[in-house]
Residue frames as qw, qx, qy, qz and C-alpha x, y, z in Angstrom:
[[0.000, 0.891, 0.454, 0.000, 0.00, 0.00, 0.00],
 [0.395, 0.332, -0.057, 0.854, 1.57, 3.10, -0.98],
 [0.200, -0.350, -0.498, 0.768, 1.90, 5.81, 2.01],
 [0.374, -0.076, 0.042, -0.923, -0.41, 8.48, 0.23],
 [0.578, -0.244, -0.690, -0.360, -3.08, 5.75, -0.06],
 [0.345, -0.105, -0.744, 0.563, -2.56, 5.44, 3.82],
 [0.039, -0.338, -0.228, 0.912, -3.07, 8.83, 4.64],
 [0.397, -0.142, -0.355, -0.835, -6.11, 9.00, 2.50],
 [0.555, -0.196, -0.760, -0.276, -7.63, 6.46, 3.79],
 [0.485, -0.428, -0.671, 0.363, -7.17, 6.97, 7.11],
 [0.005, -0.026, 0.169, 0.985, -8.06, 10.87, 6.34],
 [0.386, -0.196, -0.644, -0.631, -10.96, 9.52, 5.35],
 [0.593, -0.345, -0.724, -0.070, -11.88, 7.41, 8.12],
 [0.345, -0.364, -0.524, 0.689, -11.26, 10.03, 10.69],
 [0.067, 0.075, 0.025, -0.995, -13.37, 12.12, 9.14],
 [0.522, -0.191, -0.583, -0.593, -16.29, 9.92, 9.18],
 [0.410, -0.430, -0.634, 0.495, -15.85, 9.70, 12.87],
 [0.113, -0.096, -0.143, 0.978, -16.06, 13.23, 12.74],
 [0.271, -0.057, -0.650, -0.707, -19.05, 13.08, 10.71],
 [0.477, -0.404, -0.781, -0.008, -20.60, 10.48, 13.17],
 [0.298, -0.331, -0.600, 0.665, -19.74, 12.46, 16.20],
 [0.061, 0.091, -0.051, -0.993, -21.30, 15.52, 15.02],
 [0.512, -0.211, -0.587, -0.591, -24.48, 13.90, 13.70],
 [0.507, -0.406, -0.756, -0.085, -24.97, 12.35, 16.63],
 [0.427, -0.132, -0.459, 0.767, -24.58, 15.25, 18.53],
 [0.148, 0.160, -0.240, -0.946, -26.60, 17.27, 16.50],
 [0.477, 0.178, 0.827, -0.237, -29.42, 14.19, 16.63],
 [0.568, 0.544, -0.351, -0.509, -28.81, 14.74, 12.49],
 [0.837, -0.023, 0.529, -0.135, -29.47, 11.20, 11.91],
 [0.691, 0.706, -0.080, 0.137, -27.94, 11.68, 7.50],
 [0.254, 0.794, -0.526, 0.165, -25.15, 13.27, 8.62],
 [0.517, -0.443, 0.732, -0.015, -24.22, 10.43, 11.48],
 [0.830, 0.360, 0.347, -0.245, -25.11, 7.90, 8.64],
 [0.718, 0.669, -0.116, 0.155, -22.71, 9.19, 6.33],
 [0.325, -0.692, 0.624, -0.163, -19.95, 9.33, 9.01],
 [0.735, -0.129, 0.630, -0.215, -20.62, 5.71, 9.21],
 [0.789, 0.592, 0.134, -0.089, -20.67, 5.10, 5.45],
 [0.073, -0.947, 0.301, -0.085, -17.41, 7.15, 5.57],
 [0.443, -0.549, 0.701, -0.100, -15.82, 4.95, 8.01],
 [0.918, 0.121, 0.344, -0.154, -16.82, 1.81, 6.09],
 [0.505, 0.858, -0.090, -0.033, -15.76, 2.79, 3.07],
 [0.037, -0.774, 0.629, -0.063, -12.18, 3.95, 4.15],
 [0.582, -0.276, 0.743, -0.183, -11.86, 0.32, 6.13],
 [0.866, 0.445, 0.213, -0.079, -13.23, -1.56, 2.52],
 [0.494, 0.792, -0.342, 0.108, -10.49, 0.29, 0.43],
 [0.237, -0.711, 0.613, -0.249, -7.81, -0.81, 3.63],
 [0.857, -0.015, 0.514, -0.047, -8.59, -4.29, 3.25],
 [0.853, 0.519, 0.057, -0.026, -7.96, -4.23, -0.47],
 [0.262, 0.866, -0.398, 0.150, -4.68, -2.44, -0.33],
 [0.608, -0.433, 0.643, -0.171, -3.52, -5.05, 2.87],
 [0.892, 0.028, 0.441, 0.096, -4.41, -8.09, -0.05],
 [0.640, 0.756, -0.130, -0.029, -2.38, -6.36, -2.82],
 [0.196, 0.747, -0.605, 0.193, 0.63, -5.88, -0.63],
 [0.774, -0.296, 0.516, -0.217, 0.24, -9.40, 0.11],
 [0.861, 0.429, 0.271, 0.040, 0.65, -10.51, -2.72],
 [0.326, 0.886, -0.261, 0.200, 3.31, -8.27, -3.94],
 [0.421, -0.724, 0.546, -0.028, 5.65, -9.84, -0.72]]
């Protein structure tokens, strides 16, 4: 996994905590939703990048 890919990803996924925390603070049920969607997301793409650079070893 190449380091900018990191740092997006995990760019990503701390901003879909953000995303959550605010929605749920804000008792904006979309916006915590898409925090969550966010966080998936980021944690989908991290999986793939974990079997490429398996493969690559």
């Amino acid at each position: 996994m190449a380091f900018d890919d990191k740092v997006d990803n995990k760019a990503e996924e701390v901003g879909g905590k953000v995303k959550e925390g605010v929605g749920r603070a804000t008792d904006d049920e979309k916006l915590e939703a898409e925090g969550k969607a966010d966080q998936s997301s980021s944690k989908v793409k991290q999986a793939v990048e974990n079997v490429k650079d398996a493969f690559k070893s």
